[in-house]
C-alpha positions in Angstrom: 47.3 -17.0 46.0 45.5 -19.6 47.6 43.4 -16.6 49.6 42.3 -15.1 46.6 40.7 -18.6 45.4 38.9 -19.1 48.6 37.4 -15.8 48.1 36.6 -15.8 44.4 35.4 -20.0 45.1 33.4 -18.0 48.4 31.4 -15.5 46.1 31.0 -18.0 43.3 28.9 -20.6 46.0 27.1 -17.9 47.3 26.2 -16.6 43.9 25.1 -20.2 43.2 23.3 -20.5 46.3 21.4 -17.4 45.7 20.0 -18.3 42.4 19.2 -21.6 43.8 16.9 -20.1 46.2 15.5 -17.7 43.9 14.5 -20.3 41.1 13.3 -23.0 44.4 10.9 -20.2 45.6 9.5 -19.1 42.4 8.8 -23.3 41.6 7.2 -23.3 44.7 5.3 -20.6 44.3 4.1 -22.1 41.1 3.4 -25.2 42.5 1.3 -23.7 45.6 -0.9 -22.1 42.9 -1.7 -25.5 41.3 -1.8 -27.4 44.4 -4.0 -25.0 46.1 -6.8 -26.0 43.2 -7.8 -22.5 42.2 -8.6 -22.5 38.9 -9.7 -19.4 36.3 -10.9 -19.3 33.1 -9.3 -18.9 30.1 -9.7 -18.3 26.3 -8.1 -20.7 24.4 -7.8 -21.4 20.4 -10.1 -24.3 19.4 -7.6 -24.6 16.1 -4.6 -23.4 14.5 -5.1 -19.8 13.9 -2.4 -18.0 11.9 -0.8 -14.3 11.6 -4.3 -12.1 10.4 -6.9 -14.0 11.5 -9.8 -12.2 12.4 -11.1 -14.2 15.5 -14.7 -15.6 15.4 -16.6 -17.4 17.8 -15.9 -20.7 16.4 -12.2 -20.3 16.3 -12.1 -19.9 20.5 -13.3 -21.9 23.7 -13.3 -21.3 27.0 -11.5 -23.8 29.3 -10.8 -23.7 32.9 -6.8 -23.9 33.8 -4.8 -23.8 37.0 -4.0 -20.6 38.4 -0.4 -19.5 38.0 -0.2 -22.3 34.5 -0.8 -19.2 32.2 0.2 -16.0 31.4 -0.4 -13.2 32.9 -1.9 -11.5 29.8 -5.3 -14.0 29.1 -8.3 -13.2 28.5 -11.5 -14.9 30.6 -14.4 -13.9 28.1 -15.0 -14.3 23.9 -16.6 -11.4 23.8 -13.3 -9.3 24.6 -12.0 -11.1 21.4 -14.5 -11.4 18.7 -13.5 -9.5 15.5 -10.3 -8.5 16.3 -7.2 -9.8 14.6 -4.1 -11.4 15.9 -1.2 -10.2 14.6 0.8 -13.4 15.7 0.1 -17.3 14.8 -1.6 -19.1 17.8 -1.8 -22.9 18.0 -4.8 -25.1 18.8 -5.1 -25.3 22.3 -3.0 -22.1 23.2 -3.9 -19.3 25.3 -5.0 -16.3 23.3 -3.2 -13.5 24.9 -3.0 -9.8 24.7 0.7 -10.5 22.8 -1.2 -11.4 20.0 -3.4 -8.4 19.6 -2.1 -5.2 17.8 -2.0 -2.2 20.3 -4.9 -0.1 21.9 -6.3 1.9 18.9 -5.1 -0.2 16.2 -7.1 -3.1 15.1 -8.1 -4.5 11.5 -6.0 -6.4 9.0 -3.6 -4.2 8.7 -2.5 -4.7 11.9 -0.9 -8.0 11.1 1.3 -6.6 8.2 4.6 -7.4 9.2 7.2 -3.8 8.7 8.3 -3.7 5.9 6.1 -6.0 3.8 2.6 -4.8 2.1 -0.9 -6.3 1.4 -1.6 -6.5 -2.3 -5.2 -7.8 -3.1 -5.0 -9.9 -6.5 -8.5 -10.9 -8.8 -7.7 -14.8 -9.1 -8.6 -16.4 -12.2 -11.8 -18.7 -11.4 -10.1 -21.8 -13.6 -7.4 -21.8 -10.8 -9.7 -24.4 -8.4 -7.3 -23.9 -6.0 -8.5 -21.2 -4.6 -10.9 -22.6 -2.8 -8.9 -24.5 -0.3 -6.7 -21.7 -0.1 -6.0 -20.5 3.7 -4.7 -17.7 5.6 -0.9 -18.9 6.0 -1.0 -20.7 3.1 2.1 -20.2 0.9 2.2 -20.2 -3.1 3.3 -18.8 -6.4 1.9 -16.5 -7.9 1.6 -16.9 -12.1 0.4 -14.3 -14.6 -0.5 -15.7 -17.9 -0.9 -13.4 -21.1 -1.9 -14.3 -24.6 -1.1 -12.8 -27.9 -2.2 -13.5 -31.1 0.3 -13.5 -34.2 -1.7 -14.0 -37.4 -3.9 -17.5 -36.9 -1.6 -18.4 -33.8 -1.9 -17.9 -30.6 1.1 -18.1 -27.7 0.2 -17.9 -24.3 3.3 -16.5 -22.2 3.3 -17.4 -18.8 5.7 -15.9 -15.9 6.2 -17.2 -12.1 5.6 -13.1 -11.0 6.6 -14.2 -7.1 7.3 -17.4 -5.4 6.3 -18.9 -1.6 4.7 -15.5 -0.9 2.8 -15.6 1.9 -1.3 -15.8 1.9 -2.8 -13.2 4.5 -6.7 -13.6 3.5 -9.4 -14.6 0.7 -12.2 -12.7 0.6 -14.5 -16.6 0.2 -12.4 -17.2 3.5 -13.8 -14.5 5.5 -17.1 -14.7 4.2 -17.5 -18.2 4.8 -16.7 -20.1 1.6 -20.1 -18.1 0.4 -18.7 -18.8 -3.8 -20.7 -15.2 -5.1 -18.0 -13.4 -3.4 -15.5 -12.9 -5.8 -12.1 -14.9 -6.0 -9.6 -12.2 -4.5 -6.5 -13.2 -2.8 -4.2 -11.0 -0.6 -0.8 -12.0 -0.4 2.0 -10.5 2.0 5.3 -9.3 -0.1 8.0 -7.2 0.5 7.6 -3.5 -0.5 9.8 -4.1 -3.8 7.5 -6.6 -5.2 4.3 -4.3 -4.9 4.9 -2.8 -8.3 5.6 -5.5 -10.6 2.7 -7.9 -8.8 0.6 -5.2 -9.5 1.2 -4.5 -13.5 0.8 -8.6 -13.3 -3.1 -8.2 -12.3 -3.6 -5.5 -14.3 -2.4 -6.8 -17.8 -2.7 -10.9 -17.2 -5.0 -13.7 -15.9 -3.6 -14.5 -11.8 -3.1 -17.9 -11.1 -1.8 -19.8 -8.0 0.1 -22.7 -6.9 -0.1 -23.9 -3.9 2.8 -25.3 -2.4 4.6 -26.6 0.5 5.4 -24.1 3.2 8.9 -25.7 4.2 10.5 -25.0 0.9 12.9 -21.7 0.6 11.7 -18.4 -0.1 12.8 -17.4 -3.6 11.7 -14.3 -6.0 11.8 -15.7 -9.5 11.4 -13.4 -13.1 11.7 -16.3 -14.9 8.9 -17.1 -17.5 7.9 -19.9 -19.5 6.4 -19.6 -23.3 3.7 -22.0 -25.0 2.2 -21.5 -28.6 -1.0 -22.7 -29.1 -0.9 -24.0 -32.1 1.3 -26.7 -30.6 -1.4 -28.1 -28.6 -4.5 -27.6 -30.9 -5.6 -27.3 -34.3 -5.3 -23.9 -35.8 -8.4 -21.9 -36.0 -9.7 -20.0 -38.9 
C-alpha cells in the first residue's frame, strides 16, 4: 500500500514540477521581451468603442508598447483599420486586434449583428430630443404612440413596443451630428420582435427612452391610454 503512494505522490511532484517549469520559462520569456527594450507599435482605441462601430481616424492612436505585452493579432498602422467595423466592444486604451474584425470578405454593419438578432432601422419622432445624445450601445425603450379621434375628443394610446433593446447606430451618429440627416435609429432585437417593431413604425409616431444599461432585459406589450380632453380644452 505504502508503494503505491510513493509512486502516485512520485508522478504527482513530477507533474507539479513540470508545469512549474513550463509556466517559469514562459514568464521569463515574457520578461526577456520587456527587459530587452524592444518596443513596436501598436493601434490602440483613443475611447470606448462599442459592438458596430465603424472605426475612424479619431477613434484610434498609435502608441509604442513593449514587445511580447500584446497580442499577437495587433495592428501597427490606421490605415489597415479605417472604415471597417468591429464586431466586438473595445475599451479606451485597448489594443485593437484582428478578434474584433468580422472575417476576410465580410465587412459593413452587418457584420456586428449578433446570430440570431436583426437590425431594424426606425424613423424617430423629432420631439423625442433624445435622440441626439443617443450612442451606439446605448440601451432604451422603444414607444409607439397613436391618436384617434372619437367625435370632438381625441385619445392618444401609447404602448412600450420593446424594452432595453440595444442601440447599434444613428444615422446623425455616423454622419457627424450633421441635424439634416434624418432622425433614424437602428436597434438590435431578437428575430421575434422584427414584426411587431415594424407595424409600430409603420402605423405610430417612434419615441425613445433612454435608460440605464444595468437594468434587466424585458419585452413588455403593455400599453398605456391618455384622452386628450383630460389635459386640454376641447376643440371645436
Amino acid at each position: 500500500m505504502k508503494q503505491k503512494l510513493l509512486i502516485v505522490g512520485g508522478i504527482a511532484l513530477l507533474a507539479a514540477v513540470l508545469t512549474t517549469a513550463f509556466f517559469y520559462q514562459m514568464l521569463s520569456d515574457r520578461i526577456g521581451d520587456t527587459a530587452s527594450g524592444e518596443m513596436q507599435f501598436v493601434v490602440v482605441a483613443t475611447e470606448d468603442l462599442p459592438r458596430g462601430t465603424q472605426l475612424k481616424e479619431d477613434f484610434l492612436t498609435v502608441e509604442e508598447r513593449p514587445v511580447g505585452s500584446v497580442p499577437d493579432d495587433v495592428f501597427a498602422s490606421r490605415e489597415d483599420l479605417i472604415d471597417r467595423y468591429i464586431i466586438n466592444s473595445v475599451s479606451a486604451g485597448r489594443p485593437v486586434t484582428q478578434r474584433l474584425l468580422p472575417r476576410p470578405g465580410v465587412n459593413g454593419l452587418a457584420a456586428a449583428i449578433p446570430s440570431g438578432m436583426r437590425a431594424v432601422t426606425l424613423f424617430v419622432d423629432e420631439y423625442a430630443g433624445v435622440y441626439d445624445i443617443l450612442r451606439a450601445g446605448d440601451r432604451v425603450d422603444v414607444l409607439a404612440a397613436k391618436g384617434t379621434k372619437n367625435g370632438t375628443r381625441a385619445k392618444v394610446d401609447v404602448k412600450t413596443v420593446l424594452e432595453n433593446v440595444e442601440v447599434l447606430a444613428t444615422d446623425r451618429e455616423r454622419a457627424g451630428g450633421d441635424r439634416r440627416i434624418s432622425p433614424n435609429l437602428t436597434v438590435l432585437v431578437d428575430e421575434d420582435s422584427v414584426e411587431s417593431l415594424s407595424l409600430a413604425d409603420q402605423g405610430s409616431i417612434i419615441r425613445i427612452a433612454l435608460r440605464n444599461p444595468t437594468e434587466d432585459a424585458q419585452v413588455s406589450a403593455t400599453g398605456a391610454e391618455e384622452t386628450a380632453a383630460n389635459r386640454a380644452p376641447n376643440t371645436p
